[in-house]
N, C-alpha and C positions, 0 to 999 in steps of 0.2 A: 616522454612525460606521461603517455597514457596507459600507466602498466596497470595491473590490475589493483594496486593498494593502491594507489592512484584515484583510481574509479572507485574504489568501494568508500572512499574518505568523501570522494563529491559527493555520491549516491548517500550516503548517511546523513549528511549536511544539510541536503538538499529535505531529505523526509523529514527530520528533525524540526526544521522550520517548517513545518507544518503545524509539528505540534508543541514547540513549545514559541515563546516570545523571544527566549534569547538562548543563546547556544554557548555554554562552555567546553573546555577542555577535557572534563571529567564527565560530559554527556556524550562526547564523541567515545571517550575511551570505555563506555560501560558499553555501547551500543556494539563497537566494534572489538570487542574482548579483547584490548589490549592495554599496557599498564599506561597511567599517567604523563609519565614522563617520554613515552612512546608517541603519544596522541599528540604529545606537545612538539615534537622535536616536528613532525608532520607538516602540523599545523604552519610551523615557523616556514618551513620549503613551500604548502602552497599559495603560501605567502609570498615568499620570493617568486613566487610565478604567474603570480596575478589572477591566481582562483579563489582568494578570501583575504578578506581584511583580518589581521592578524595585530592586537595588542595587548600586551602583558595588562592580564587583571579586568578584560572587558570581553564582552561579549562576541562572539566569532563570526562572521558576517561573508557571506558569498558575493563575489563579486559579478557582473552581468557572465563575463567568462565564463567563473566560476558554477554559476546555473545552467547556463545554454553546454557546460563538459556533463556536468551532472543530469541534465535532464535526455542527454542523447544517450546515456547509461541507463535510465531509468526506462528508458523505448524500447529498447534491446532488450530489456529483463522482460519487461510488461508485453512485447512480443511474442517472447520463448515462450512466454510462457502459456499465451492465448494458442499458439500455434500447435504446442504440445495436448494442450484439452481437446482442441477441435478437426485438428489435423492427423493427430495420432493416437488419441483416444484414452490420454493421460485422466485420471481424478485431478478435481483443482487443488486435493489434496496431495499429488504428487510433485509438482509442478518447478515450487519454489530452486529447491536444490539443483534440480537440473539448470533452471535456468539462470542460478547463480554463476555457472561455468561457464553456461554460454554467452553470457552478454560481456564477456571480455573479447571476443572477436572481434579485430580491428577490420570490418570488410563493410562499409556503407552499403555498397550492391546485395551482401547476402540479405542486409535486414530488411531491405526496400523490396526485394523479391519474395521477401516471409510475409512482408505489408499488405503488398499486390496478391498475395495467396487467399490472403485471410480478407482480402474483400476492404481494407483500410479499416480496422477496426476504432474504435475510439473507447474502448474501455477491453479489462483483462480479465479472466476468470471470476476474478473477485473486485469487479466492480470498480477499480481505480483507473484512471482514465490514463490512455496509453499518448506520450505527447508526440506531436508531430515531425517530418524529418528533420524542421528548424529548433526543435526544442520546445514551441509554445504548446502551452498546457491547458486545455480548457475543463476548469473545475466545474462540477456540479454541486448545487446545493441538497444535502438531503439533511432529514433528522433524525436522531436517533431515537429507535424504534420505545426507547424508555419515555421518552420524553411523549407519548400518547396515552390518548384517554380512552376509556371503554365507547365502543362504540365506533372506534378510527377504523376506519379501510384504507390501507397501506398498501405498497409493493417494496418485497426487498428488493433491493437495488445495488447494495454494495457491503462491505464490511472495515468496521476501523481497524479491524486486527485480525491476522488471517496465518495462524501457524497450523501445522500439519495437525493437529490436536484436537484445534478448535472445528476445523471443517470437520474430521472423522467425526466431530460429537453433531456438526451441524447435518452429516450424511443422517448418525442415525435416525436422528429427529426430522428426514428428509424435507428438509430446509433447502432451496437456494434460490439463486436470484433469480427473479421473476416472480415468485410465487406470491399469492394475493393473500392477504393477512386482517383476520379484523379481531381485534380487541375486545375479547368476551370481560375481561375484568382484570384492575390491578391495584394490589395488595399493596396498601398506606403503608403496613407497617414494614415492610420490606424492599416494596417496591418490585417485587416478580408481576408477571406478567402473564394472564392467562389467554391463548389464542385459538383462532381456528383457522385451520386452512387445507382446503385440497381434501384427503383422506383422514382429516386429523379434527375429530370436530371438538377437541378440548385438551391443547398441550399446555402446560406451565412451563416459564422459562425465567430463572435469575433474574436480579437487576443486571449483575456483572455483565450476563449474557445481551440483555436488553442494549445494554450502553455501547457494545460493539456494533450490533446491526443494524444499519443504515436503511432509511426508507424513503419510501416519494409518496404523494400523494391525500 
């Protein structure tokens, strides 16, 4: 049962509920570029197998199984992928792809031996926390760095959306996490965001961009 469409159906289900309230059929199949009636046919099997509640016309619902198959996919990936930045000197802008392959590896002892390398990390290149062997996930609170006023002293911490694009734009702008941020000024009419930090003693950045980057402090 745990092939790799499998896993990538929990692994989507699973993030998806994060960010929306209810999950249909046609949120899985945009997520996982596959047609409607594909998502649907899925849905019905991991139904039949006790990893989602499954009802025509209602919202799609994981079941404890259902999270605890999903969130041991989600370790493996968040793994690869820390191990790759730190271990082998990947960009966290390379990361993803590779470790989309890898976290199909059905070997408990490989990832536990990657865990034990890396020192038990609790969070992945890009700030999303890595869950532990049993599955649990301990969320952190942050906010989103738009949502500050002039004057905030911040740290980035994490990112809401994190494709190969968006980091090479955050390389340029050498941005990442850790770095201390304080709010020289933001623009009513737009809502960008004017900051300093480190070598940079005046960058502008989007709302868009603001709305992604996550802060503490």
């Amino acid at each position: 049962m745990a092939t790799p469409t499998v896993e990538n159906y929990l692994k989507a289900l699973h993030l998806l509920a994060n960010e929306k309230d209810q999950i249909n059929v046609s949120d899985l199949s945009e997520v996982l570029h596959v047609s409607t009636p594909t998502a649907n046919s899925m849905a019905k099997k991991l139904n039949q197998w006790g990893l989602i509640i499954y009802e025509k016309y209602r919202p799609l619902t994981l079941t404890e199984k259902g999270k605890d198959e999903a969130a041991k996919v989600i370790r493996k990936h968040r793994l690869t992928e820390m191990y790759l930045v730190e271990m082998m000197g990947f960009g966290w802008e390379e990361v993803h792809e590779i470790a989309e392959q890898i976290e199909h590896i059905q070997s408990p002892p490989f990832f536990d031996r990657m865990d034990a390398l890396l020192g038990h990390p609790t969070t992945d290149p890009h700030g999303s926390p890595i869950p532990d062997k049993n599955g649990f996930i301990v969320e952190r609170n942050f906010r989103k760095l738009g949502s500050c006023q002039e004057g905030d002293q911040v740290k980035l911490s994490a990112l809401a959306f994190s494709s190969s694009e968006f980091l090479q734009y955050l390389n340029e702008k050498e941005l990442q996490l850790g770095v201390n941020l304080k709010v020289l000024s933001k623009e009513a009419f737009d809502g960008s965001i004017t900051l300093q930090y480190e070598n940079h003693p005046s960058v502008t950045l989007s709302k868009k961009v603001a709305e992604i980057l996550l802060v503490e402090g």
